[in-house]
N, CA, C and O atoms as CSV, one atom per row, in Angstrom:
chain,resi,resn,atom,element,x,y,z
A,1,UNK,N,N,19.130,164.367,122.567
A,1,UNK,CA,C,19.205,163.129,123.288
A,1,UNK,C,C,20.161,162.161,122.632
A,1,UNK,O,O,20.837,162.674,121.740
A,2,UNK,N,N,20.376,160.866,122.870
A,2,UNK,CA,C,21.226,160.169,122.813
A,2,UNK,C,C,22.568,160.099,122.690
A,2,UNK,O,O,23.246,159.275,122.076
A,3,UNK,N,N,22.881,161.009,123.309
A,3,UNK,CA,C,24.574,161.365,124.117
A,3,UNK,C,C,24.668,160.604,125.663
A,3,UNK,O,O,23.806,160.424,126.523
A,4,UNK,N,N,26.039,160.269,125.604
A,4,UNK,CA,C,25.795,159.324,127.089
A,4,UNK,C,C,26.575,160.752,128.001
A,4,UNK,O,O,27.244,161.728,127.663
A,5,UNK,N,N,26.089,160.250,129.184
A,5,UNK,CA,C,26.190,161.482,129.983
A,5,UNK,C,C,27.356,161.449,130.978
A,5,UNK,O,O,27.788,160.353,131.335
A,6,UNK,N,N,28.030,162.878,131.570
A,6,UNK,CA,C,29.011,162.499,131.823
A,6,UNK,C,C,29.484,161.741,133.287
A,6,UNK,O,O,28.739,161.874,134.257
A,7,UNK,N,N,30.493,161.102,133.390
A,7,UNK,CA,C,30.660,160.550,135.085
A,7,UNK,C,C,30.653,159.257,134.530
A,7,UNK,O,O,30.586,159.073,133.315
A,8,UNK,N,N,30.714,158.415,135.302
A,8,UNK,CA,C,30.768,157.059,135.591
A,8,UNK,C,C,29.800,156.834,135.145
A,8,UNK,O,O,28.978,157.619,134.673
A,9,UNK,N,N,29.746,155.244,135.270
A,9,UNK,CA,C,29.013,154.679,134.189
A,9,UNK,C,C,28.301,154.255,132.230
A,9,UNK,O,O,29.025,154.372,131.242
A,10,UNK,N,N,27.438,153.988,132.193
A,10,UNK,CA,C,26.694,154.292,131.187
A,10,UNK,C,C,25.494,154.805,130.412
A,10,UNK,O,O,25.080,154.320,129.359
A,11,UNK,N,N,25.147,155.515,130.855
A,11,UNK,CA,C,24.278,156.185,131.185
A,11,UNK,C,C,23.804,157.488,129.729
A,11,UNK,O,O,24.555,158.408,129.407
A,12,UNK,N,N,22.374,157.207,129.047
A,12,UNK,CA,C,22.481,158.193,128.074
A,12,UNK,C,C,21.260,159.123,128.642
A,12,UNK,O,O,20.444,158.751,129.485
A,13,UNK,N,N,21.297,160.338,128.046
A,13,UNK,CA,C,20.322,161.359,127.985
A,13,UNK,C,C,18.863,161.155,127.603
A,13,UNK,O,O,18.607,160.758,126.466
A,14,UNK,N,N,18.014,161.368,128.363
A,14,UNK,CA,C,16.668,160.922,127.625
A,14,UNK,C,C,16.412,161.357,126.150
A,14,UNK,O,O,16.576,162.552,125.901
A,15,UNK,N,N,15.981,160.422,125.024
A,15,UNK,CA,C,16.061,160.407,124.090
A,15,UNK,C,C,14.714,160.323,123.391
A,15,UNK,O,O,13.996,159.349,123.615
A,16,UNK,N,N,14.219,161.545,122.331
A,16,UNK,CA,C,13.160,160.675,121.473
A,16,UNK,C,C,12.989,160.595,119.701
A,16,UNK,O,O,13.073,161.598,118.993
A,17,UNK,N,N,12.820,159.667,119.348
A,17,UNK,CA,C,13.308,159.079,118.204
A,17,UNK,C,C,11.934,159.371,117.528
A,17,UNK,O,O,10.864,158.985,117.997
A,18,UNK,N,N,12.076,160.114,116.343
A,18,UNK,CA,C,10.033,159.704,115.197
A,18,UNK,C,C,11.025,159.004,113.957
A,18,UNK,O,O,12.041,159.333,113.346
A,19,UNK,N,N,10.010,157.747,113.984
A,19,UNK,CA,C,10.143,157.015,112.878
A,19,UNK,C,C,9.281,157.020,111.776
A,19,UNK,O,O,8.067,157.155,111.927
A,20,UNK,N,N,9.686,156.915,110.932
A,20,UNK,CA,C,8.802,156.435,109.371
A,20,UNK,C,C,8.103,155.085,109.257
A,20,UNK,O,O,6.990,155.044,108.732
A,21,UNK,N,N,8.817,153.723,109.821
A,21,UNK,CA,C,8.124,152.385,109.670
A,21,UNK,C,C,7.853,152.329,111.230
A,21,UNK,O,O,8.200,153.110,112.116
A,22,UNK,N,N,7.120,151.152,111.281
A,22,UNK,CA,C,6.779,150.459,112.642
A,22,UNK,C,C,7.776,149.631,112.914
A,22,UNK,O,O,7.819,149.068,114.007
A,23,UNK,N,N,8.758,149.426,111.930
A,23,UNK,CA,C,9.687,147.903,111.932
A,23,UNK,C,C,11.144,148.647,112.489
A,23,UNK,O,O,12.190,148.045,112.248
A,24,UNK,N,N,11.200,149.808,113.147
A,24,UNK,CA,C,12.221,150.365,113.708
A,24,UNK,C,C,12.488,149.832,115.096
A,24,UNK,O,O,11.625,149.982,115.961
A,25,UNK,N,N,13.246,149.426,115.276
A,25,UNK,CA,C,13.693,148.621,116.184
A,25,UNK,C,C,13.779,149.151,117.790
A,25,UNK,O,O,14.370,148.541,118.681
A,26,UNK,N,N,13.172,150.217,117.924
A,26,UNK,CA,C,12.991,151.252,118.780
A,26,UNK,C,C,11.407,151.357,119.232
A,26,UNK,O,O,10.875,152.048,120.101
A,27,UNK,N,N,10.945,150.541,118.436
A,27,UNK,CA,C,9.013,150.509,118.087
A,27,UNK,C,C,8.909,148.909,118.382
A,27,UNK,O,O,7.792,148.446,118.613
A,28,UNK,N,N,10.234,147.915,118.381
A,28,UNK,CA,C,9.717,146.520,118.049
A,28,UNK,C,C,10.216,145.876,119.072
A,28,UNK,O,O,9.678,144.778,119.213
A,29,UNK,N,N,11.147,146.149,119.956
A,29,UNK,CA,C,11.689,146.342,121.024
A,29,UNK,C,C,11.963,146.833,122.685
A,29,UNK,O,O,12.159,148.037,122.848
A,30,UNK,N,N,11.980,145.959,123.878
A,30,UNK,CA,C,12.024,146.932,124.986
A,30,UNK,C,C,13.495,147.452,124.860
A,30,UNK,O,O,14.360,146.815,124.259
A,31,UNK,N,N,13.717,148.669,125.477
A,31,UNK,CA,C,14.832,149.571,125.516
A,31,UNK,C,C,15.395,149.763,126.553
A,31,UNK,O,O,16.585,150.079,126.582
A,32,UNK,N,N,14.541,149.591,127.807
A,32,UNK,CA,C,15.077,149.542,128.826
A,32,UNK,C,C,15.692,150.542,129.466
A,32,UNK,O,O,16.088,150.631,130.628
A,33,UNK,N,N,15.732,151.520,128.274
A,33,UNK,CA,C,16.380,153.060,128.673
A,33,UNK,C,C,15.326,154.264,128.584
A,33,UNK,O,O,14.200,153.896,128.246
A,34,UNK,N,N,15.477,155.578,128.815
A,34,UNK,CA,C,14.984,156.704,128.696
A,34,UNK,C,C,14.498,157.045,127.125
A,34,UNK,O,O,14.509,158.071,126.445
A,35,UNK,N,N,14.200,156.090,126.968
A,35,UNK,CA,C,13.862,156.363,125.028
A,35,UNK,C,C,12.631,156.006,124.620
A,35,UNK,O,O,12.236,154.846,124.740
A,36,UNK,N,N,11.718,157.204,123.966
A,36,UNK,CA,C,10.556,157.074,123.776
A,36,UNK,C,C,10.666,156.768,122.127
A,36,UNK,O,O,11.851,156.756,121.792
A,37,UNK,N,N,10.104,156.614,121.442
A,37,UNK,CA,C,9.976,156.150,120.390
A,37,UNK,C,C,8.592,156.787,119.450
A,37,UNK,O,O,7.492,156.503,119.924
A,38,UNK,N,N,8.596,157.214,118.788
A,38,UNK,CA,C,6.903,158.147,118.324
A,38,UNK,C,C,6.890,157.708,116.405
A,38,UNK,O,O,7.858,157.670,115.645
A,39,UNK,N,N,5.437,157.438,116.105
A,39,UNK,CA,C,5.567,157.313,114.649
A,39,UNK,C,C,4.274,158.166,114.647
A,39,UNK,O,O,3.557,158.233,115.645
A,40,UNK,N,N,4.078,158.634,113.813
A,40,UNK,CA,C,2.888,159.610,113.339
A,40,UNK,C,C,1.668,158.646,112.057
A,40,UNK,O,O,1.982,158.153,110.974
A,41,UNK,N,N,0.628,158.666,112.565
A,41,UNK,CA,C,-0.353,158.095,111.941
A,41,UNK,C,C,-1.125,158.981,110.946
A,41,UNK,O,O,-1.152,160.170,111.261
A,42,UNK,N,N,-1.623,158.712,110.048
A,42,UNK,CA,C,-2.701,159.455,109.186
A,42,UNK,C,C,-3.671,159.442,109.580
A,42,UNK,O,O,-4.255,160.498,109.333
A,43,UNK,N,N,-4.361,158.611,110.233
A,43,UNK,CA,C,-6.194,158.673,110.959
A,43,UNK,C,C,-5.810,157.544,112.438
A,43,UNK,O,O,-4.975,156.699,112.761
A,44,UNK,N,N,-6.893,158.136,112.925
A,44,UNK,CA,C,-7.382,156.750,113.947
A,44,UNK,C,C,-6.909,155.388,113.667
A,44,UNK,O,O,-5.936,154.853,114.198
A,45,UNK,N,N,-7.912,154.727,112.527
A,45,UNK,CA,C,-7.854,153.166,112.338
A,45,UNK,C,C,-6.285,152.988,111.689
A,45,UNK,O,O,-5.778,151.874,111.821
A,46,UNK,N,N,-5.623,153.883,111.100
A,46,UNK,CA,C,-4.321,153.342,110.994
A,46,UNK,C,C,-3.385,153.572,112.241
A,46,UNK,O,O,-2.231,153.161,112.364
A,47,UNK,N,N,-3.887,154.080,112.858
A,47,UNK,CA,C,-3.185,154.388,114.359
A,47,UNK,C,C,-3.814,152.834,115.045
A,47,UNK,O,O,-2.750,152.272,115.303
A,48,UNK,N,N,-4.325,152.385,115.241
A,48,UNK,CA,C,-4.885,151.269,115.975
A,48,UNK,C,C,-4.351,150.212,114.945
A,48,UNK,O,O,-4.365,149.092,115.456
A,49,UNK,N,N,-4.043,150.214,114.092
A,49,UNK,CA,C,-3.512,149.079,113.405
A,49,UNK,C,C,-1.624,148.993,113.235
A,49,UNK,O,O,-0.860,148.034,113.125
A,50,UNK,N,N,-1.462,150.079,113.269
A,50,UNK,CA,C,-0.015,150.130,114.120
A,50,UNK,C,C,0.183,149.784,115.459
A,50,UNK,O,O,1.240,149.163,115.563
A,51,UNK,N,N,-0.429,149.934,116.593
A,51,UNK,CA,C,-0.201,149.864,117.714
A,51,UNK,C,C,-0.249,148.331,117.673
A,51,UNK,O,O,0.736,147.792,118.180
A,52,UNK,N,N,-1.321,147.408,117.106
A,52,UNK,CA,C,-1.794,145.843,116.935
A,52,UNK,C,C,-1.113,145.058,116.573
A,52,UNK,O,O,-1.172,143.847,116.786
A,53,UNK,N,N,-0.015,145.924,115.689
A,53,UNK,CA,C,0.965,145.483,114.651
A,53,UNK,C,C,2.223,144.867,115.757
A,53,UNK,O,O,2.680,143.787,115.385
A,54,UNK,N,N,2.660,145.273,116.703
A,54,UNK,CA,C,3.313,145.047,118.098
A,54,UNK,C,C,2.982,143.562,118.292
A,54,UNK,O,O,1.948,142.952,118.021
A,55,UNK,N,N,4.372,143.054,118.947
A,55,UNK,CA,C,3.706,141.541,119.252
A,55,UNK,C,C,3.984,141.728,120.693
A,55,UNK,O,O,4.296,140.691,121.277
A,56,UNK,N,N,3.936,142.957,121.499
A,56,UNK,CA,C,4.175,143.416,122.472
A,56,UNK,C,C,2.209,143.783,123.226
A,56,UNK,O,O,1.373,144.263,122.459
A,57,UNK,N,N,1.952,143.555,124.249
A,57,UNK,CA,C,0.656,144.012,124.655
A,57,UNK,C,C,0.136,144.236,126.337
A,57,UNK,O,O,-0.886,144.214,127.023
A,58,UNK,N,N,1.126,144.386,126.408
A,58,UNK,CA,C,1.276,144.795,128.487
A,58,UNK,C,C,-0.005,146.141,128.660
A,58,UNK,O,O,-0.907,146.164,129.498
A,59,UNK,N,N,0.270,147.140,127.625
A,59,UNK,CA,C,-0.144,148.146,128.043
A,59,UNK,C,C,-0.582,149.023,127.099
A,59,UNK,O,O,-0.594,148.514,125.978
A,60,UNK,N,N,-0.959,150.195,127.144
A,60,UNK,CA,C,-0.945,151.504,126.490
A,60,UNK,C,C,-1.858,152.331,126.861
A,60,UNK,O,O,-2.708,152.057,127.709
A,61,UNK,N,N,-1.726,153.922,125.982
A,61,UNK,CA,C,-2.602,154.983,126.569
A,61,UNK,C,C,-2.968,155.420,125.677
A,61,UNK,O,O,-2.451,155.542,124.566
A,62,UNK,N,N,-4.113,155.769,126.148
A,62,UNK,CA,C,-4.426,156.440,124.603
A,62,UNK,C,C,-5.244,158.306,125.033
A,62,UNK,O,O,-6.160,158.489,125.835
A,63,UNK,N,N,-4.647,159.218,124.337
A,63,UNK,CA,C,-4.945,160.436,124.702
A,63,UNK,C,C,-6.090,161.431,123.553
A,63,UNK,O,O,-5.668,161.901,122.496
A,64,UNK,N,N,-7.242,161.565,123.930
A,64,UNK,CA,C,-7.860,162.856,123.246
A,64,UNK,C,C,-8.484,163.043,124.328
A,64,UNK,O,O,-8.606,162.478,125.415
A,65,UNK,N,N,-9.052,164.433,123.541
A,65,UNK,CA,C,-10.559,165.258,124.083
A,65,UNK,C,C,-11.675,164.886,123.327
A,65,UNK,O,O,-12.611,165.672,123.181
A,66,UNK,N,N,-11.670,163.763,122.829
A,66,UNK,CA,C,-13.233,163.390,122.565
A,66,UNK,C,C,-13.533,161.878,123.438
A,66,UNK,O,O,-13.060,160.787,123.122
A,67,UNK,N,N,-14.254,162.096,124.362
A,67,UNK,CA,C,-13.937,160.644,125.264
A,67,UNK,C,C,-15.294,159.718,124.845
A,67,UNK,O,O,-15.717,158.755,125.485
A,68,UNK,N,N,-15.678,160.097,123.992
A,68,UNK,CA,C,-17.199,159.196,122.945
A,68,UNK,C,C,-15.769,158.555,121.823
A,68,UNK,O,O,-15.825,157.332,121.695
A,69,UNK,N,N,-14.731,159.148,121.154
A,69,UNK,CA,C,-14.143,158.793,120.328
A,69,UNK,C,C,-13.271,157.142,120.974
A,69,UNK,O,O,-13.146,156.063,120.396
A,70,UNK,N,N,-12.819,157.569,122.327
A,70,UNK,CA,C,-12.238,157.144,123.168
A,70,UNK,C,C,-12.597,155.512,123.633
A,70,UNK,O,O,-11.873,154.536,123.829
A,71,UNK,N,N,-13.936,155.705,123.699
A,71,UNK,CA,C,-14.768,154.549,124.259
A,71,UNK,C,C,-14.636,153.705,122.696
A,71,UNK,O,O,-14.226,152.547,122.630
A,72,UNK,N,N,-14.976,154.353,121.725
A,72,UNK,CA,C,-14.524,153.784,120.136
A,72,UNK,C,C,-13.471,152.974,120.147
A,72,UNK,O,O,-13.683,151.864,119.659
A,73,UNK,N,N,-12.349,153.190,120.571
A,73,UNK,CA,C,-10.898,152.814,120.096
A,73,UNK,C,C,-10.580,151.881,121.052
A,73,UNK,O,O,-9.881,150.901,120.798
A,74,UNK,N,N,-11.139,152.165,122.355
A,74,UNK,CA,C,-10.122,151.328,123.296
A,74,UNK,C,C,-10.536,150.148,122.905
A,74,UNK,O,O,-9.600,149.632,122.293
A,75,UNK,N,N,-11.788,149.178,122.943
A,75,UNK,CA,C,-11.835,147.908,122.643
A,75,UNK,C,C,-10.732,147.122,121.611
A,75,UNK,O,O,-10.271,145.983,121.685
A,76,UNK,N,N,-10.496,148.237,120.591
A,76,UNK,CA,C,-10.065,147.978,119.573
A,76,UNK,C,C,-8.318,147.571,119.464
A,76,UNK,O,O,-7.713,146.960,118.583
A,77,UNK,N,N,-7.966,148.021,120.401
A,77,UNK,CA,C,-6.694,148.147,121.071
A,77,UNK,C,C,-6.257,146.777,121.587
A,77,UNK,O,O,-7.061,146.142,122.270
A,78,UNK,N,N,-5.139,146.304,121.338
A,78,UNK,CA,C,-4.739,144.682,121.976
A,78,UNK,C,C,-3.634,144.768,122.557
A,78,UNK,O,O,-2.492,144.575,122.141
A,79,UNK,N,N,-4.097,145.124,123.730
A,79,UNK,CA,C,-3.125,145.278,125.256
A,79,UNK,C,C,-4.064,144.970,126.699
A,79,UNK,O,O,-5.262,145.181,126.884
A,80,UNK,N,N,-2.937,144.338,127.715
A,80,UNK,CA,C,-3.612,144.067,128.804
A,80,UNK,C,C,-4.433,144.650,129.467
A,80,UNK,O,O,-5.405,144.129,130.014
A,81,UNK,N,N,-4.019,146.190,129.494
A,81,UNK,CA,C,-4.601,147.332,130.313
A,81,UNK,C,C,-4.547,148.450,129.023
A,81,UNK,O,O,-3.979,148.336,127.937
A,82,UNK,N,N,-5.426,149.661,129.613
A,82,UNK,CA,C,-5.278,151.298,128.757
A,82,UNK,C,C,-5.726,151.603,129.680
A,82,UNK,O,O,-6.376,150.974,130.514
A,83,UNK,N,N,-5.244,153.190,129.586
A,83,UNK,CA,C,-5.459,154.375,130.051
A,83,UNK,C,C,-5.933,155.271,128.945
A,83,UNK,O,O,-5.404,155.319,127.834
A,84,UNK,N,N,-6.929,155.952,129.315
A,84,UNK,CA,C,-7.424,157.263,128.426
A,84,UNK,C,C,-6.823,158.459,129.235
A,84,UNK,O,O,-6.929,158.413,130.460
A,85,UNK,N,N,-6.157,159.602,128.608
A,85,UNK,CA,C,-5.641,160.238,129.463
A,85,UNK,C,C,-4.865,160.310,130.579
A,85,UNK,O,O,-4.928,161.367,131.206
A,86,UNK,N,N,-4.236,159.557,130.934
A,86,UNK,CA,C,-3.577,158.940,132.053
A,86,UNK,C,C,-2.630,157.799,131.791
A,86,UNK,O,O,-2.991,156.699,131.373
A,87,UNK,N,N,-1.059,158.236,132.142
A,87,UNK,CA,C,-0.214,157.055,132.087
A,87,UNK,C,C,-1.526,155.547,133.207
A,87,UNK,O,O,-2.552,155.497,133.884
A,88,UNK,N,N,-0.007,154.334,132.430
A,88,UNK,CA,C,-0.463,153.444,132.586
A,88,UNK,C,C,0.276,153.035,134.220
A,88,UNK,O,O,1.477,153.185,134.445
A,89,UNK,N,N,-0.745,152.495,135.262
A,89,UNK,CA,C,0.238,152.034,136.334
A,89,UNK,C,C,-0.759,151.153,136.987
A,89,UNK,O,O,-1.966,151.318,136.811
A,90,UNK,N,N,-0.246,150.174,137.776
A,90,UNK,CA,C,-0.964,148.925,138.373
A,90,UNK,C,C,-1.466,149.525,139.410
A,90,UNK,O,O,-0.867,150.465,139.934
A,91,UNK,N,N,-2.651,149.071,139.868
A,91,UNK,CA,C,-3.240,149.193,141.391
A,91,UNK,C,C,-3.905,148.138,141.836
A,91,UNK,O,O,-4.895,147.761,141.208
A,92,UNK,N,N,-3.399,147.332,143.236
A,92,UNK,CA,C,-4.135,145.790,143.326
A,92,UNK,C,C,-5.045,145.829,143.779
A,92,UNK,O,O,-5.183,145.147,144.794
A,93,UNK,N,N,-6.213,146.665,143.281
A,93,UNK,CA,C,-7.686,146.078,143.246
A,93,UNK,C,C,-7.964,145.874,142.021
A,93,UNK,O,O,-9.059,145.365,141.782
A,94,UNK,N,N,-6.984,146.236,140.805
A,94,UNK,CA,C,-7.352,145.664,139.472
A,94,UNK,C,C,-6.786,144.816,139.077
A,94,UNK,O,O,-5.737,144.608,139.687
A,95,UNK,N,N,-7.113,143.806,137.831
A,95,UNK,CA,C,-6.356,142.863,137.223
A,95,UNK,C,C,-5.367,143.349,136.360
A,95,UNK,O,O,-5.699,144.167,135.502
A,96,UNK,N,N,-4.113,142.947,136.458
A,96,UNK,CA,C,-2.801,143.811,135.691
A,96,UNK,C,C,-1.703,142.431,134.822
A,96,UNK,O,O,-1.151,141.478,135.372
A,97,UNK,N,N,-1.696,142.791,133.412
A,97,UNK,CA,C,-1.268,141.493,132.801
A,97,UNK,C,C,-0.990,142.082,131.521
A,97,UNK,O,O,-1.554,143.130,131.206
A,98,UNK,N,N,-0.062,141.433,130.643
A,98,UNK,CA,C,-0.692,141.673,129.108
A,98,UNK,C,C,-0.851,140.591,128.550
A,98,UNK,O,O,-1.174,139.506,129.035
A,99,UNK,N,N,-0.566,140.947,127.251
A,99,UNK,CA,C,-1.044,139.465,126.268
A,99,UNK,C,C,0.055,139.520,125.063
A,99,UNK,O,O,0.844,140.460,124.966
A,100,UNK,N,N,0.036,138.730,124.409
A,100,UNK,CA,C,0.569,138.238,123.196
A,100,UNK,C,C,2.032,138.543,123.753
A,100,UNK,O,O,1.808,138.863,124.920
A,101,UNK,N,N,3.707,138.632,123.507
A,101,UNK,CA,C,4.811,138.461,124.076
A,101,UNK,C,C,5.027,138.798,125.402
A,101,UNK,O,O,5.787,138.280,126.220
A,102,UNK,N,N,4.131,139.894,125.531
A,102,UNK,CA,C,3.763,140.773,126.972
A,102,UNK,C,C,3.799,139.643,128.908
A,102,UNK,O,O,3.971,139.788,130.119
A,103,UNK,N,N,3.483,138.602,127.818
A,103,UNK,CA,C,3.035,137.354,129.336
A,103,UNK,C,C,1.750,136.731,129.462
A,103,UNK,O,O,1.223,136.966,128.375
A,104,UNK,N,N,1.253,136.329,129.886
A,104,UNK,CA,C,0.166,135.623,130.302
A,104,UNK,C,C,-0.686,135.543,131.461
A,104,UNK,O,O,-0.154,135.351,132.554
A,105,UNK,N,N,-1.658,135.636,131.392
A,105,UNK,CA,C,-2.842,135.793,132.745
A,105,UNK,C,C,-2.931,136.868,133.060
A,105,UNK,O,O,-3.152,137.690,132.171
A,106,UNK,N,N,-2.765,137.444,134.815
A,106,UNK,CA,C,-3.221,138.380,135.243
A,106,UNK,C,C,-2.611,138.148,136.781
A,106,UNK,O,O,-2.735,137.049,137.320
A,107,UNK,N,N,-1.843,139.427,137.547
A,107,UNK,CA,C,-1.322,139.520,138.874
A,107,UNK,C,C,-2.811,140.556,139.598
A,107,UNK,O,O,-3.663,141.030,138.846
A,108,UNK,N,N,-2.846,140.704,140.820
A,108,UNK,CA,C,-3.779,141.383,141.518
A,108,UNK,C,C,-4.739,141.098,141.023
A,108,UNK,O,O,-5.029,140.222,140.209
A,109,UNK,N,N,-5.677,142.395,141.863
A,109,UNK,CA,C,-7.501,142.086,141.711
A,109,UNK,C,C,-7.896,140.755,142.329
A,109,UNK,O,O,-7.064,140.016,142.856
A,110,UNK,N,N,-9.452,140.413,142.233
A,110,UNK,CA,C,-9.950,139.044,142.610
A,110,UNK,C,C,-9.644,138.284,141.352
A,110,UNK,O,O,-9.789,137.089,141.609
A,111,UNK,N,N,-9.192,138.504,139.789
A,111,UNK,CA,C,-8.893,138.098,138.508
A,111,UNK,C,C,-7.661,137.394,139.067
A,111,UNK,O,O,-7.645,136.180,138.867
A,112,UNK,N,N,-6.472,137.989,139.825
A,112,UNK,CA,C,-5.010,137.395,140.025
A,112,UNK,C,C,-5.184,136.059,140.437
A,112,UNK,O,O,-4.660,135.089,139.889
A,113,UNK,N,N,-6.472,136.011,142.119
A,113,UNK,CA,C,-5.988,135.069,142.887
A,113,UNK,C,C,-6.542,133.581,141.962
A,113,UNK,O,O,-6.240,132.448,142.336
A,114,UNK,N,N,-7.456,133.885,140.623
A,114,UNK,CA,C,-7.427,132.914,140.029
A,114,UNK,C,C,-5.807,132.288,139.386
A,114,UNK,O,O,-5.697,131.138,139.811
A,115,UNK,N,N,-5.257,132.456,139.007
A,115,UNK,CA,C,-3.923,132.485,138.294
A,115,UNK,C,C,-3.368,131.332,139.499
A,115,UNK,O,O,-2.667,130.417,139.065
A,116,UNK,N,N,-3.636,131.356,140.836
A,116,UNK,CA,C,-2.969,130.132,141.157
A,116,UNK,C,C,-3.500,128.635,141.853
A,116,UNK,O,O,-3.156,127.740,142.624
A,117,UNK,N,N,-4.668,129.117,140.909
A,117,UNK,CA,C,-5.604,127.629,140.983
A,117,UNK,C,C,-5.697,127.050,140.154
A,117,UNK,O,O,-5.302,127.496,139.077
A,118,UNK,N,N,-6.344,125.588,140.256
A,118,UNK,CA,C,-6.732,124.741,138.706
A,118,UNK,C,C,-8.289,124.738,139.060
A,118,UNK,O,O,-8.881,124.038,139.881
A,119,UNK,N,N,-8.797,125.755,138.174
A,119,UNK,CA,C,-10.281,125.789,138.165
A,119,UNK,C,C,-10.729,124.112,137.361
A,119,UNK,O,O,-10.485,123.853,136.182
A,120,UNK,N,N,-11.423,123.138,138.364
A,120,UNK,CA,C,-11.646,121.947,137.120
A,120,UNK,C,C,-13.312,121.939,137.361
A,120,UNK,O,O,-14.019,122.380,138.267
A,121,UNK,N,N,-13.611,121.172,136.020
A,121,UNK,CA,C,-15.206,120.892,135.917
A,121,UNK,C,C,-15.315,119.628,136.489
A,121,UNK,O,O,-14.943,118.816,135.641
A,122,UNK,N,N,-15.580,119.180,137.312
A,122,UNK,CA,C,-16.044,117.994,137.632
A,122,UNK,C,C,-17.735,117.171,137.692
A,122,UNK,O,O,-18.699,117.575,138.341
A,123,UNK,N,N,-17.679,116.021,136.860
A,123,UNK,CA,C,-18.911,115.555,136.865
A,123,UNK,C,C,-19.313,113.985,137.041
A,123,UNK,O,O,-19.037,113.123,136.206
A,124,UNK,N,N,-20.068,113.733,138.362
A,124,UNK,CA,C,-20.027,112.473,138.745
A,124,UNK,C,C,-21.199,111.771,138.496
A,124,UNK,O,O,-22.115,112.145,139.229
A,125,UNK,N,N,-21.518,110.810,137.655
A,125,UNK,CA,C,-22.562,109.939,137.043
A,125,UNK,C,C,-23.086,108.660,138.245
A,125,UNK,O,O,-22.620,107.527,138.373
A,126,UNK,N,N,-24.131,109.278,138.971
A,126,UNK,CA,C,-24.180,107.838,139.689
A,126,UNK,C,C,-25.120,108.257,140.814
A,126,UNK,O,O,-25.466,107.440,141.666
């Protein structure tokens, strides 16, 4: 991968990169291109503390065959949405958003149509 391909344009080959740090700019970064990016963890909790490490949080997936392990991790995870087994993709009966650089609030679901109200407390003495 990362050969640009031939013909017009600019255009490169799908590409995938394994890094050593998290601070690879391929890991810290959108790419916008065909480029996956992979770092290899020693356990679980350092795998969840890499992923956290991101100031990125739209999304992610997370893949085993232990789905008791599964139910473990996802809380633990700081992204808008996960998938266990299954890429990540919107459907508007759910709430779809991330957090921390990712954006703010939430589009679809009955969660969205809050996003364009001013929920206020009001309290009248009398």
């Amino acid at each position: 991968g990362g050969e640009m391909e031939d013909g017009p344009g600019f255009f490169y080959k799908t590409t995938l990169i394994r890094s050593d740090s998290i601070y690879n700019n391929a890991l810290q970064d959108e790419t916008f291109g065909p480029l996956a990016a992979v770092i290899v963890a020693g356990n679980e909790k350092e795998a969840v503390e890499m992923a956290n490490q991101s100031r990125f949080g739209l999304g992610g997936s997370l893949w085993t065959q232990d789905l008791e392990k599964a139910e473990a991790l996802v809380p633990a995870i700081e992204t808008g949405s996960i998938t266990v087994n299954d890429l990540l993709r919107s459907d508007v009966r759910m709430p779809f958003g991330g957090i921390k650089d990712s954006g703010f609030g939430r589009e679809m679901g009955s969660e969205g149509i809050l996003e364009f109200v001013n929920q206020k407390a009001i309290r009248i003495n009398g």
